[in-house]
C-alpha positions, 0 to 999 in steps of 0.5 A: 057712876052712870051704868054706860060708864060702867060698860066703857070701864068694863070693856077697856080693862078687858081689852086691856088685859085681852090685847096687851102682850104682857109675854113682852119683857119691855111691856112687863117692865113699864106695867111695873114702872107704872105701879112703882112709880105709883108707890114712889107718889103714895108714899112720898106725896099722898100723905104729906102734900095732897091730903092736906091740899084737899082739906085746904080746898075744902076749907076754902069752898065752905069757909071763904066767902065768894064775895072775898074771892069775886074781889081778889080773883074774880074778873073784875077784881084789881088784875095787878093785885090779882095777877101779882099774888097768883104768880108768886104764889110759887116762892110760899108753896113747894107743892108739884103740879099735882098737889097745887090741883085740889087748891086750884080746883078751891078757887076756881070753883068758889069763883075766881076768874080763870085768869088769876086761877090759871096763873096760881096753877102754873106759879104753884110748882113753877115759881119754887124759890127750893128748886130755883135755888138749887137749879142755879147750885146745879145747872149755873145762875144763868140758868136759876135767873132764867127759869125765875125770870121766865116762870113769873112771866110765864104766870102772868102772861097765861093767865092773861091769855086765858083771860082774853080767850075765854072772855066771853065763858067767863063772863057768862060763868061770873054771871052765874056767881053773882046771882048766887043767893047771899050767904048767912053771917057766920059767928066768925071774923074774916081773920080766924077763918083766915088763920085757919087756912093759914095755918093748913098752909103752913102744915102743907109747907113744913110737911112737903118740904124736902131734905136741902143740899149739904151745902144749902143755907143753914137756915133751910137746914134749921128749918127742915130739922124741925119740920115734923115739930112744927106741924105737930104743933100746928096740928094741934093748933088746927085742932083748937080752932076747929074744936072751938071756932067752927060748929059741928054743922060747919065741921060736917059740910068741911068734911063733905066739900073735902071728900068731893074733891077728893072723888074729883081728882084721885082717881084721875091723879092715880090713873095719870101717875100709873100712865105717866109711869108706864110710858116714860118710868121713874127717872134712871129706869127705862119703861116703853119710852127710854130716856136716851130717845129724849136726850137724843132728841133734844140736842143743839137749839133747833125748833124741834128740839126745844119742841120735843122738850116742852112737850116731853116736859109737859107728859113727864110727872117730876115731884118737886125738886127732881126735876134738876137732877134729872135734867143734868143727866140730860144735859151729860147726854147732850141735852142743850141748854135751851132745850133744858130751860124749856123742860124747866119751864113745861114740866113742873107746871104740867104733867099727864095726870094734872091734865086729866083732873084740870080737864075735869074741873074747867073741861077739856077745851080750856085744859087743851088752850091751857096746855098749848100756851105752856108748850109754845111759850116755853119752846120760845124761850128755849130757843131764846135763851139757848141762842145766847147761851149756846 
């Protein structure tokens, strides 16, 4: 850390402590939302989603080659190929905005085009077939088709656009790569290295996967009641592979590229989740914004409505699956139905701590591009589907 940052750290926790008027019971109460809703995303996601998604990331910086990544996900790679994997990526991985970031962050930097990296950034939590099912359970099919519908043509749509907007950047960026020195053989076939991510994926699926509805299918039932067997077993299949396939060179550098990203993107995760916390608080606690200004906001299908729920969406953190519950006390409230499908749309793919660490991997600009195209499509199709439905 450069000794000018230390200095900016130093006088912002002051004033922070200086200014802040903690004698208020409104004040006191979010700080301490903020710091619950930090234990709610410790113990809930930390261990079971976002360590397993950093060793991923670092399995794919050190283990899958650039040349693989330049053809599937670069910029000049097949876009339907391309573009038709990153936006269903969603139905594999139940992961939150949060937990796709270290994956994102794997592929974006190993190369791959910030269109197809963008799509897989929105698709990951956006395109959940748990969370779609549930909301057509929960809030009506029409619902359920819309937020599937609209999230698959949301991730291709964005990462087109992004595509188109910073041509020139990539173009410039996909340059670099290519001039990068050939890598050395390695004593493996692209298949193991492939089965090794694999089987992180898997762990990372059955690990983060949450307890069904009663009335869920009893295949998703089965499957959760078996989940911690299942990653014991891949656990111990990691194992073997890393014992015998990988040398202790390759263990180190995956050790190395893990905790890189970790540096990268914990730090600005927790101080997103603390922030997120303290503004708008868990779901049923008030902290400095309530959740009945929200609602009140969002009422009908006018242009600000869907408006203020894209972009109320876009700030909120919701861990995978809570969305809908959340969303149907809205709508008791008075929240309308376009309004709703706009926060489904918003607010699983983006939330104020995943803006801050995509910030930091493809910088402040792209990340503002990225957030806007998210919040105005979004806002569209609430009002189209809100004038239909309403």
């Amino acid at each position: 850390m450069k000794e000018k940052t230390k200095l900016l750290l130093i006088i912002f926790v002051f004033l922070g402590a200086y200014l802040i008027p903690w004698d208020s019971e409104i004040i006191r109460r979010s700080g301490l939302e903020a710091f619950m809703m930090l234990q709610y995303y410790s113990r809930e996601h930390v261990i079971t989603c976002l360590i397993p998604a950093f060793f991923i990331a670092g399995a794919i910086a050190v283990f899958v080659s650039q040349a693989s990544v330049l053809k599937y996900f670069g910029s000049t790679a097949n876009k339907f190929l391309s573009y038709s994997v990153a936006s269903v990526s969603g139905t594999i991985l139940s992961v939150c905005s949060c937990t796709v970031l270290p994956l994102f962050a794997g592929i974006y930097t190993r190369g791959a085009g910030i269109g197809p990296a963008t799509a897989f950034l929105y698709s990951g939590p956006a395109i959940n077939i748990l969370a779609i099912s549930l909301t057509a359970r929960v809030l009506g099919w029409q619902m359920g088709l819309a937020r599937a519908v609209g999230a698959i043509f949301f991730a291709v749509i964005i990462g087109l656009l992004m595509s188109w907007i910073f041509c020139k950047d990539e173009q410039q960026r996909q340059e670099c790569v290519m001039h990068l020195p050939d890598e050395d053989e390695k004593p493996r076939t692209l298949l193991q290295d492939f089965m090794f991510i694999m089987v992180m994926v898997l762990i990372l699926i059955f690990a983060a996967s949450t307890r069904p509805s009663p009335d869920a299918l009893q295949l998703w039932q089965i499957m959760y009641s078996l989940k911690w067997f299942m990653a014991g077993f891949l656990l111990v299949v990691l194992g073997l592979m890393v014992k015998f396939w990988y040398l202790p060179q390759e263990r180190k550098e995956w050790m190395q590229s893990t905790w890189t990203f970790i540096k990268l993107i914990a730090p600005l995760l927790f101080i997103g989740v603390l922030a997120a916390g303290f503004f708008l608080g868990r779901p049923g606690y008030p902290a400095l914004i309530p959740e009945q200004w929200i609602a009140g906001l969002v009422g009908g299908n006018s242009l600000w409505a869907n408006l203020i729920a894209s972009l109320a969406g876009a700030l909120m953190y919701f861990a995978t699956l809570t969305e809908v519950p959340i969303l149907q006390g809205l709508m008791g409230s008075g929240m309308g139905q376009g309004p709703a499908l706009a926060l489904l749309l918003a607010g699983p793919a983006l939330s104020l701590p995943n803006m801050l660490v995509i910030g930091s991997v493809m910088g402040f600009k792209k990340t503002f591009v990225f957030s806007v195209i998210i919040v105005i499509m979004s806002t569209c199709c609430g009002m189209i589907y809100g004038s239909f439905a309403d």
